[in-house]
C-alpha positions as a Markdown table, in Angstrom:
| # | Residue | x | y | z |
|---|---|---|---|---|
| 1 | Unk | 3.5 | 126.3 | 41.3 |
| 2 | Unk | 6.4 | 126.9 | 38.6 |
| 3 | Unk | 9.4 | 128.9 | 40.2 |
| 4 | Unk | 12.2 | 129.4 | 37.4 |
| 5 | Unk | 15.2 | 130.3 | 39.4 |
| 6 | Unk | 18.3 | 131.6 | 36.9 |
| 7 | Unk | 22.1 | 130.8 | 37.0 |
| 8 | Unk | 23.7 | 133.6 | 35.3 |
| 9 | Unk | 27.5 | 133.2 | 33.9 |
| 10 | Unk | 29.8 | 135.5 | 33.3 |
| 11 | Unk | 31.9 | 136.1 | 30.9 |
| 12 | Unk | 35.2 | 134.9 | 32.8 |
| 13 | Unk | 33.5 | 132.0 | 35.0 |
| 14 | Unk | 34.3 | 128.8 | 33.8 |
| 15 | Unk | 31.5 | 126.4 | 32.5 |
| 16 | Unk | 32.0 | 123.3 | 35.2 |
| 17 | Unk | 31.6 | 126.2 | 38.3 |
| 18 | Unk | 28.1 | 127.4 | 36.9 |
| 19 | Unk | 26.9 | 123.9 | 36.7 |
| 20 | Unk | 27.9 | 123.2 | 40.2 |
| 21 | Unk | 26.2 | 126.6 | 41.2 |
| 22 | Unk | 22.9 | 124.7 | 39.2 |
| 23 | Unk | 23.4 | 122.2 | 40.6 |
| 24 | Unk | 23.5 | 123.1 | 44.0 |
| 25 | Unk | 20.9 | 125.5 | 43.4 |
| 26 | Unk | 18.6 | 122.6 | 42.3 |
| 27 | Unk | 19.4 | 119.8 | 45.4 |
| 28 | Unk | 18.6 | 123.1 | 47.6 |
| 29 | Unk | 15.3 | 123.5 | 46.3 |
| 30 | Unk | 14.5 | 119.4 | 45.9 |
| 31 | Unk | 13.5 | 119.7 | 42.8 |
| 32 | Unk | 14.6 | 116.5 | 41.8 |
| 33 | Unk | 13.5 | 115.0 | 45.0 |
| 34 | Unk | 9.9 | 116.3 | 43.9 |
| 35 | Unk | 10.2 | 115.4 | 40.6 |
| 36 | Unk | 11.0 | 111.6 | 41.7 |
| 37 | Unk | 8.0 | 111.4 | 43.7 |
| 38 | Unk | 6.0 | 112.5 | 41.4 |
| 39 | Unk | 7.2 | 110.3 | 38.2 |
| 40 | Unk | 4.6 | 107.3 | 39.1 |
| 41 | Unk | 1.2 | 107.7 | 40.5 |
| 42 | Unk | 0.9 | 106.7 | 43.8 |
| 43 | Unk | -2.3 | 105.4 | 45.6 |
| 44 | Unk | -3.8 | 107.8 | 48.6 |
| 45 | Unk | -3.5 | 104.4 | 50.5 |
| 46 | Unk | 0.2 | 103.7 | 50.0 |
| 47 | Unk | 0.8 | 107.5 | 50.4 |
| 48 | Unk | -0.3 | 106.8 | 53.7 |
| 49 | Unk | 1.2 | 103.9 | 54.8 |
| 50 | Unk | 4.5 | 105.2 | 54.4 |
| 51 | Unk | 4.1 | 108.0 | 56.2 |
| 52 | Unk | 2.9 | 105.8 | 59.0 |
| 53 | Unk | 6.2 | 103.6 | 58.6 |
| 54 | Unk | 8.4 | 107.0 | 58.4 |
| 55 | Unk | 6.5 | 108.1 | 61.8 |
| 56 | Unk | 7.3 | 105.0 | 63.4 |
| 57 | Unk | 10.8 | 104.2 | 62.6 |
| 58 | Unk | 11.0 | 108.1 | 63.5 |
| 59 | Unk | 10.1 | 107.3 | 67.1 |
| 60 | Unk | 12.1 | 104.2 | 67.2 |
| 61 | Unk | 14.8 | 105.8 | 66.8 |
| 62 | Unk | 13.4 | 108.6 | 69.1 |
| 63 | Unk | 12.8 | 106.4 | 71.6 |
| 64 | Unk | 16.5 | 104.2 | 71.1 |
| 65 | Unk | 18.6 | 106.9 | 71.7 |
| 66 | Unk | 17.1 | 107.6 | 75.3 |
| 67 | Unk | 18.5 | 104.1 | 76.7 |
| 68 | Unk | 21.4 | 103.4 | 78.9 |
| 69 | Unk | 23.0 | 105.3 | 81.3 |
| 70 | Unk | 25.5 | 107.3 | 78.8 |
| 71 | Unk | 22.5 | 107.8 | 76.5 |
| 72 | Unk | 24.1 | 104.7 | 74.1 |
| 73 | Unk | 21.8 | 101.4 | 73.2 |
């Protein structure tokens, strides 16, 4: 799915506050975070393992913030 999203610039704005705008507008939409993950194949298997490490750690720290009696390690 290909979804073109336009900056438009007026005549008065200046150049370096429409490519901020693009920019933003991009990291919003994780375009490049897609694009990153996508630039090498990667194996159904290691797709899978690290989203089995992401899971755990995920708990972990689920689990390390329940400790102590001021909920602190």
């Amino acid at each position: 799915m290909i979804n073109l999203n336009q900056i438009i610039v007026d005549d008065n704005e200046p150049l370096e506050k429409a490519i901020k705008r693009f920019k933003r507008l991009v990291e919003k939409e994780g375009i490049i975070r897609e694009w990153k993950k996508r630039e090498f194949f990667e194996k159904p298997s290691a797709v899978k393992n690290r989203k089995q490490k992401a899971l755990v750690r995920k708990l972990l720290k689920k689990t390390r913030g329940k400790g102590g009696k001021d909920g602190k390690y």
